[in-house]
Structures are given as C-alpha cells and as structure tokens.
C-alpha positions as CSV (number, residue, x, y, z in Angstrom):
1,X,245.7,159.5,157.8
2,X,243.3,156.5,157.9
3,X,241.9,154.8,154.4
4,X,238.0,154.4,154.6
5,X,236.6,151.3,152.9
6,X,234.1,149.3,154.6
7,X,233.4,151.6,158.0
8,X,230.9,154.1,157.7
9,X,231.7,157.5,156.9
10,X,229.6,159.5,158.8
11,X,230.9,157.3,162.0
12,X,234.2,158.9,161.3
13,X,233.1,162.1,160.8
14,X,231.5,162.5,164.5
15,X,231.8,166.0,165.7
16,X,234.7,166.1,168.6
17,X,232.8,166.8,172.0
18,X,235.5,168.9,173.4
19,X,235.5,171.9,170.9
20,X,236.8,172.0,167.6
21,X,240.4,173.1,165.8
22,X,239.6,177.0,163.5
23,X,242.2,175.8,161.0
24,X,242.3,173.0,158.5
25,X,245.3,170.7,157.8
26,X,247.3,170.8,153.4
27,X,245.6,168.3,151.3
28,X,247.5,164.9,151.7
29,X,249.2,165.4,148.5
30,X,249.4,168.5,145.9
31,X,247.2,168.5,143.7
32,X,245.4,170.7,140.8
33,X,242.3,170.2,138.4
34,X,241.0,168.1,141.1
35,X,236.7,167.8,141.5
36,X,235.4,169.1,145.0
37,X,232.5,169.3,146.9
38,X,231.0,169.9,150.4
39,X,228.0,168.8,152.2
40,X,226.3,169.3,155.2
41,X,226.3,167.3,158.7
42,X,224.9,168.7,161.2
43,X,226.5,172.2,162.0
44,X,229.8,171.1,160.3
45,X,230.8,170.9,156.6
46,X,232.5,167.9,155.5
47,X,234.5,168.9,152.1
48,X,236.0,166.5,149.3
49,X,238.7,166.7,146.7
50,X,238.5,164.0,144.7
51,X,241.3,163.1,141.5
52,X,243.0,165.6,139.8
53,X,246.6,166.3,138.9
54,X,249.6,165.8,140.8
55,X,253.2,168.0,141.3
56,X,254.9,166.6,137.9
57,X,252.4,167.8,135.8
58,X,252.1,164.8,133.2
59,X,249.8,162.0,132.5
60,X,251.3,159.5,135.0
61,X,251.0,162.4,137.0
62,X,246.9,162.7,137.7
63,X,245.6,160.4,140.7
64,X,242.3,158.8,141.3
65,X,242.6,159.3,145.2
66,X,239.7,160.9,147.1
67,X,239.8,162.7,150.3
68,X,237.2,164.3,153.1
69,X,237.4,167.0,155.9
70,X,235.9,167.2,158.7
71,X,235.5,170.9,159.4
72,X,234.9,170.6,163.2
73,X,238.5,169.1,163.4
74,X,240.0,170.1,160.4
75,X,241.7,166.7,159.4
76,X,242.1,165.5,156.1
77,X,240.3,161.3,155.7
78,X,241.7,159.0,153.0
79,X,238.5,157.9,151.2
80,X,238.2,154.7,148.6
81,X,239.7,155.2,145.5
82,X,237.7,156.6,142.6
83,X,237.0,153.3,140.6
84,X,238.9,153.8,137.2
85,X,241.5,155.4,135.8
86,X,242.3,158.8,137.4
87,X,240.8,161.9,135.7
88,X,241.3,165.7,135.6
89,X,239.0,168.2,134.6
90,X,236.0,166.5,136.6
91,X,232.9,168.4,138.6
92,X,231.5,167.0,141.8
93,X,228.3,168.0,144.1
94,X,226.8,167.2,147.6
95,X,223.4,165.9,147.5
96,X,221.3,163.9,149.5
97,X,224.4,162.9,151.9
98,X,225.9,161.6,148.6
99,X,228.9,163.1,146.5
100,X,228.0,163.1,142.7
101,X,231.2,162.9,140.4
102,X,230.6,163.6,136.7
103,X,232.9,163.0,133.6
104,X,236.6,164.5,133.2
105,X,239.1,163.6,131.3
106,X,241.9,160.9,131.3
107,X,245.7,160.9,129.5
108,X,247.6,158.4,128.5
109,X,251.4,158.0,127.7
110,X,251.2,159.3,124.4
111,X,249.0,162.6,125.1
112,X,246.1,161.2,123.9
113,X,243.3,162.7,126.1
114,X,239.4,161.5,126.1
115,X,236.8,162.8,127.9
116,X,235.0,160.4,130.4
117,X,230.8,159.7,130.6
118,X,231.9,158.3,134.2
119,X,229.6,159.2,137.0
120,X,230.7,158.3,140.0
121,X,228.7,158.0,143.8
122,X,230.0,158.1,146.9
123,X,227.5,156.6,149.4
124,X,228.7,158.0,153.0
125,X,227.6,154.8,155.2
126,X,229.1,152.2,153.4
127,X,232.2,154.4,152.1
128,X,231.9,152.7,148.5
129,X,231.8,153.9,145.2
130,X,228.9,152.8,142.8
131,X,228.2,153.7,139.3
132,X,225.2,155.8,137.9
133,X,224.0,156.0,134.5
134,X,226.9,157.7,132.2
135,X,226.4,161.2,130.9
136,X,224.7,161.1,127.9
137,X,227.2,163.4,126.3
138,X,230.6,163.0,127.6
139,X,232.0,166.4,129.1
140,X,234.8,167.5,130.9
141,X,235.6,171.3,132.4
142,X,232.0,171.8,132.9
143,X,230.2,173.5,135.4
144,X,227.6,171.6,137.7
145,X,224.9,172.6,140.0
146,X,221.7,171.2,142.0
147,X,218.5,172.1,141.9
148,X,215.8,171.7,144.1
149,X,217.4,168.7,145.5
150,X,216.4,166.5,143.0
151,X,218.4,167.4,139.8
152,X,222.0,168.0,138.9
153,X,222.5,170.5,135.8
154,X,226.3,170.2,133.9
155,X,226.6,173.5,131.8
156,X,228.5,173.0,128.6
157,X,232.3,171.9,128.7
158,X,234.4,169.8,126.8
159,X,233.3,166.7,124.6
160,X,235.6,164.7,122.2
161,X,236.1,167.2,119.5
162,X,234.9,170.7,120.7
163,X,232.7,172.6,123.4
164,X,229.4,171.8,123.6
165,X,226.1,173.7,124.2
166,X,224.6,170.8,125.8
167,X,222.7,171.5,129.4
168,X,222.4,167.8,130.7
169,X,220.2,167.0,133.5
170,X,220.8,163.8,135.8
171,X,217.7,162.9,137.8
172,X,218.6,161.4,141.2
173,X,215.9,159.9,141.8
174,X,215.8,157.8,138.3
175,X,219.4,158.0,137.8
176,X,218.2,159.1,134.2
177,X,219.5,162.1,132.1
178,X,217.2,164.5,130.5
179,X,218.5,167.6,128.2
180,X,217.8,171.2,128.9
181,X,217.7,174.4,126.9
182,X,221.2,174.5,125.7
183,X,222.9,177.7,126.4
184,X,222.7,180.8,124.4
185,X,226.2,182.0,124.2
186,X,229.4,180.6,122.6
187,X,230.2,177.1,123.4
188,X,233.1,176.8,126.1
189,X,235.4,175.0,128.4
190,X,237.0,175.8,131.4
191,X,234.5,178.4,132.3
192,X,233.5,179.2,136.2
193,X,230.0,179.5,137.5
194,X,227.1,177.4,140.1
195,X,223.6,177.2,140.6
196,X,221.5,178.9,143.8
197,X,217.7,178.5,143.8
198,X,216.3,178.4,140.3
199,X,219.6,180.6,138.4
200,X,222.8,179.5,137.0
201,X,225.5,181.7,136.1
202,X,228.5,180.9,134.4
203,X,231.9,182.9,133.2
204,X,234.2,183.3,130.5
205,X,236.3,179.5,129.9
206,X,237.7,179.1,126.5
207,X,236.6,178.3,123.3
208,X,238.0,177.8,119.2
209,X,240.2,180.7,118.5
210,X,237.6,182.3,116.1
211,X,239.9,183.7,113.2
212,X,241.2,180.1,113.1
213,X,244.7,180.8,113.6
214,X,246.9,180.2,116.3
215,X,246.6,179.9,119.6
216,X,244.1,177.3,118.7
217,X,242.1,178.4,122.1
218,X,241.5,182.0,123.4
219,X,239.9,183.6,126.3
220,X,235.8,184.0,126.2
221,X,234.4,186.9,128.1
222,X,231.0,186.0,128.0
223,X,229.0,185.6,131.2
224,X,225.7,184.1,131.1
225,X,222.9,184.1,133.7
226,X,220.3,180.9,133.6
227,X,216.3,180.8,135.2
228,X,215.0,177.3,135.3
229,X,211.5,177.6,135.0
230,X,209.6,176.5,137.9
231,X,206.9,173.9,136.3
232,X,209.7,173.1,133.8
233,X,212.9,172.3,134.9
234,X,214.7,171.4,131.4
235,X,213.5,174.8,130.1
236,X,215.9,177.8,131.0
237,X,215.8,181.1,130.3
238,X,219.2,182.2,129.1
239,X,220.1,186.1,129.3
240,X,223.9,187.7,129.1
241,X,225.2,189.8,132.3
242,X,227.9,192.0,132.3
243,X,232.0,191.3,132.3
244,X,233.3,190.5,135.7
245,X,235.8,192.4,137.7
246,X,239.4,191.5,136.8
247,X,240.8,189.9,133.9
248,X,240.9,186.1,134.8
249,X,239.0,183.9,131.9
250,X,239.8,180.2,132.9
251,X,239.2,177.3,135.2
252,X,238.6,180.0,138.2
253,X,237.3,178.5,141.3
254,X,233.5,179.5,141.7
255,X,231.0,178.1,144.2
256,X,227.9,179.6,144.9
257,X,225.5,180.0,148.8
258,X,222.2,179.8,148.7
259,X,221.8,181.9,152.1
260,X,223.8,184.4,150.8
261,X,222.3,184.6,147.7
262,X,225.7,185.1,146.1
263,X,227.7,183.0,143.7
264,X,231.4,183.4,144.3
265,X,234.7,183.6,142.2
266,X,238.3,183.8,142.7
267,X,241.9,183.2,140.6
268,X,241.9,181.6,137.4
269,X,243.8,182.9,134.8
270,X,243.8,184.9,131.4
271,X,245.7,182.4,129.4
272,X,243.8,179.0,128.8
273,X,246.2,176.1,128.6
274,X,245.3,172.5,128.6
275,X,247.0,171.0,132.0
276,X,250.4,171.8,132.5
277,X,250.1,176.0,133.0
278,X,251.7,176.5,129.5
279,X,249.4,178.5,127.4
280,X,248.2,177.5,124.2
281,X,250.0,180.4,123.2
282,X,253.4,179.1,124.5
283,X,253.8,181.4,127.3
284,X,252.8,180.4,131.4
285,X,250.1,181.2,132.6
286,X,249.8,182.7,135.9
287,X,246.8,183.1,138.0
288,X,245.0,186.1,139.2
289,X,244.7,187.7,142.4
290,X,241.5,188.7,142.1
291,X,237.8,188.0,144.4
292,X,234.4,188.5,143.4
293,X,230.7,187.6,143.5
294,X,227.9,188.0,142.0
295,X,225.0,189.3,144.1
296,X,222.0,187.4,142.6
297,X,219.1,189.7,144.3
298,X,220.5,193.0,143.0
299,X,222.3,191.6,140.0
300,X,225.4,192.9,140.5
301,X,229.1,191.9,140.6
302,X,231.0,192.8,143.4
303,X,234.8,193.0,144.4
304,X,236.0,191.3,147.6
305,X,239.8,191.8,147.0
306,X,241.6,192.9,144.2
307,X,244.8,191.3,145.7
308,X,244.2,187.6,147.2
309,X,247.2,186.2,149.0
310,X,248.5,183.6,146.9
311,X,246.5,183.2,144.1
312,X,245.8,180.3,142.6
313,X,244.3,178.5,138.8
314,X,243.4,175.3,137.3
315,X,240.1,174.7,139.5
316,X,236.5,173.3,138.9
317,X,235.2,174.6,142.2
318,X,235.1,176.6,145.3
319,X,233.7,175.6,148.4
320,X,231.2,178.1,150.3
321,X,231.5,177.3,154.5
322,X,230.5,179.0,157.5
323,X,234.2,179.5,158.0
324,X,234.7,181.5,154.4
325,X,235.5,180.3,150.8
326,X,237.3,177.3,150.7
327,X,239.8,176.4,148.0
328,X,241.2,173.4,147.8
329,X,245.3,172.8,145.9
330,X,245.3,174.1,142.6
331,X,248.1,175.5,140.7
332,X,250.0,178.9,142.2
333,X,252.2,181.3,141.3
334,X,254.9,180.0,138.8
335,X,252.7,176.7,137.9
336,X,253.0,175.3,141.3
337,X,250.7,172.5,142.1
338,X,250.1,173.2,145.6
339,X,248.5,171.1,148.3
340,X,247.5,174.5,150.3
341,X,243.8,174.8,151.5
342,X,242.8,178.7,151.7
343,X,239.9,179.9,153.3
344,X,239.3,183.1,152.3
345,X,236.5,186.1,153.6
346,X,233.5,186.4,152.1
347,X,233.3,190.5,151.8
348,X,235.5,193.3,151.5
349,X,236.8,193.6,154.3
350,X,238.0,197.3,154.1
C-alpha cells in the first residue's frame, strides 16, 4: 500500500494494459460511519472511503485516513490524510474529477461530540486536500447529492442541538452556499437517500422521540421524494412516497444511478444508536438483511433480496458500479466494524 502526497493521482490510477482483476481487495483497516464516493475515469470507477470509525468503537477510535480503488485492479491506494481531526458521520461526492467532503462530527475524550462545517476537496492531480467555504449550517448524518454538475444538495441531518430542515446548496463553481426549500417532513438524522437527475429521495433516520420520554431517539418512517425545479434550483417540490420494504430505519447505505434510473438501498438498522451499535434504547442494534430500490420512472419500490449475505449498518453511502452495488466496511452482525468490501447485484436475481 503506497501513501499519495505530491504524485498525481490519476497517474496512479492508470488502467493495467494486460486485463484487469473481477474482485476488489478489504479496506486497509475496518472501519464504519466512514464518507464514500466514486467517480468516473475512463471505463473504470475509482471509489473512496474516507474517515470514519475504527474496530474499538470509541473516540480515539475514529481516523482521518482516506483511501481510493482502482476498479480495473481492485487495489486499495493510501491517500493524504484528511486535514483535521478525524470525523464520523460525514457525506462525500464525485464531481468534476474532484471528491467533495462535507461536515461530520468529531469526539473527544469526554464524549463531548460537535458537528463539523468542514468541507473538504480532494484535487486528483496534485493529491492535496484544500478547504472550501464551510457549510453554512453545520450538519452531520446528512444525505448529499449533485445536480446538474454544478451543485451539491445536503438534505437535513444533524446540527448542534437537533435535526434540521435545512436543504443547503454549495455552488462549485463559487464555492458559495445558497439555501433551498427546506424539506417538508419531520426533521431527521441518519436517514438514507441520493439525487438522480432533478429528484431526491430520502428515508426514514431518526429524530426526537416525540412523547418526550425515553429513548430520547426513535425510528422515522417517513420517505420523502424531492423535484428541483428546472429554472430554479433552490426551489424543490417536496411530496411523501410510500414506506420501504423491510424494517431498517437508520444510517442504511443508499446510492443512487442515473442510467438506471434507480436510487438504491441496503442494511441499516431499526434501532438508532449514536456510534457504538448500542441503541438509545440500551439494547444492540443489529443490521438488516434487506435490498431495495426505488425505481424513479415508475415510482415504485422494489425488492432485490430480502436476505443479503452479511448485512451490514452504520453507513452514509453506497456506491453504484458497473460491477454492482458497492459497500464499503461498516458495522456487521454483532456490532462488528468490518473492513469487508461487498458488491452486491443490482436485481432480483430469482
């Protein structure tokens, strides 16, 4: 494993010229809550996981390291550090041959936790991080998406105190933040969702326990579907879809393909906890084996398995490829943090 600081990038990511390995290597290291994203070179995918939350499970536990694939050899690259402390709960997306990292949240030795403005850019030639304007309101386990190639949307999410409805918009261009039509529904953390063409969709996540009594966080079931208005792009159109299939309300991984049309979901859990896999409730949580999508075109969810081998939680993405859905670490069975990369099928495949 090589650590990339001043050669370029893309020069290491050079597609092989006699063939290519089907598989992909483990991460480095375990790791859970970690930001990831995947862009295009050429007909290859190069995919990050960058920060997150190591085996132990505690503050001194969650890492600032960054890491690529090449998908044409399937070998993990050691990338610069992420500058600052290291951070869970973070969202990252591939634009422009750039990876965008937005807020998350840092622990200390006490268990005091605050939520980061941080947003971070990964340039591929030079291999360096540099700093863009900070998020205007500071939000961790949000849910991010691009549109048109131009503007990056973070969907609610944490924020010092509480969940916000906030729909923040980060021009790339200006490296300036605008605010959108703040979303309709119940204000949440945790949840699941992406962007394709003009519509976001988002799941479920967490919110205040509304009777005010304990567990202080319980499971939302809302799902809400997004249209940015075409001559507008800070005014969306919020309307409410139906439940998803299974019973998972928390930090699922979701990713979404614009060719497909589909925006896709699998694990997460039914018991929100805050970073170790214990419930707010007290008991574990365990993730669920369930695989779905939502079919944008016909608006429709749709179930790929019921019974995904080795199911995993405590993710803020999944990674759409040519070769299937990738998910990267994450937290298994028994509150595992794993350093497993799965690539699972895109259909049913019965």
């Amino acid at each position: 494993m090589m650590r990339i600081r001043l050669l370029p990038i893309i020069l290491l990511f050079a597609v092989l010229l006699y063939g290519a390995k089907t598989g992909m290597d483990s991460l480095p290291q375990p790791v859970s809550n970690n930001a990831v994203a995947v862009l295009k070179s050429g007909r290859h995918d190069l995919l990050f996981s960058l920060m997150g939350m190591g085996p132990k499970k505690t503050f001194d536990a969650i890492v600032s390291a960054g890491y690529a694939l090449d998908t044409s050899t399937g070998e993990w690259t050691e990338l610069t550090p992420v500058p600052g402390t290291g951070r869970i709960a973070a969202v990252a997306v591939g634009a422009r041959g750039r990876v965008y990292l937005f807020g998350g949240y840092v622990v200390d030795a006490q268990g005091n936790e605050t939520t980061a403005a941080d947003v971070n850019v990964l340039d591929l030639e030079s291999g360096r991080w540099y700093r863009g304007a900070d998020i205007p309101v500071p939000v961790d386990d949000s849910v991010a998406g691009v549109y048109d190639d131009r503007y990056i949307y973070l969907v609610s999410g944490w924020s010092k105190n509480n969940a916000v409805a906030n729909v923040q918009v980060y021009e790339i261009d200006k490296d300036k933040w605008e605010q959108a039509t703040p979303i309709s529904g119940t204000t949440v953390f945790g949840h699941a969702g992406a962007l394709i063409g003009n519509t976001i969709l988002y799941v479920d996540g967490a919110r205040k326990n509304p009777s005010g009594e304990k567990p202080k966080y319980t499971p939302s079931d809302e799902c809400w579907m997004g249209k940015i208005d075409s001559r507008d792009h800070n005014k969306i159109e919020w309307t409410k879809v139906p439940n998803h299939p299974g019973s998972a309300r928390y930090r699922i991984a979701a990713g979404g393909s614009d060719r497909d049309g589909k925006i896709y979901f699998s694990g997460g859990t039914d018991n929100p906890y805050n970073y170790n896999g214990i419930g707010y409730d007290g008991k574990r949580s365990e993730p669920s084996p369930v695989t779905f999508a939502f079919n944008v075109k016909s608006g429709k969810w749709e179930t790929i398995s019921d019974n995904t081998p080795d199911p995993t939680m405590d993710h803020r993405g999944l990674l759409v490829t040519d070769k299937g859905l990738v998910i990267l670490g994450g937290m298994g069975k028994g509150q595992v943090v794993s350093s497993q990369v799965r690539v699972l099928p895109k259909e049913n495949r019965k």
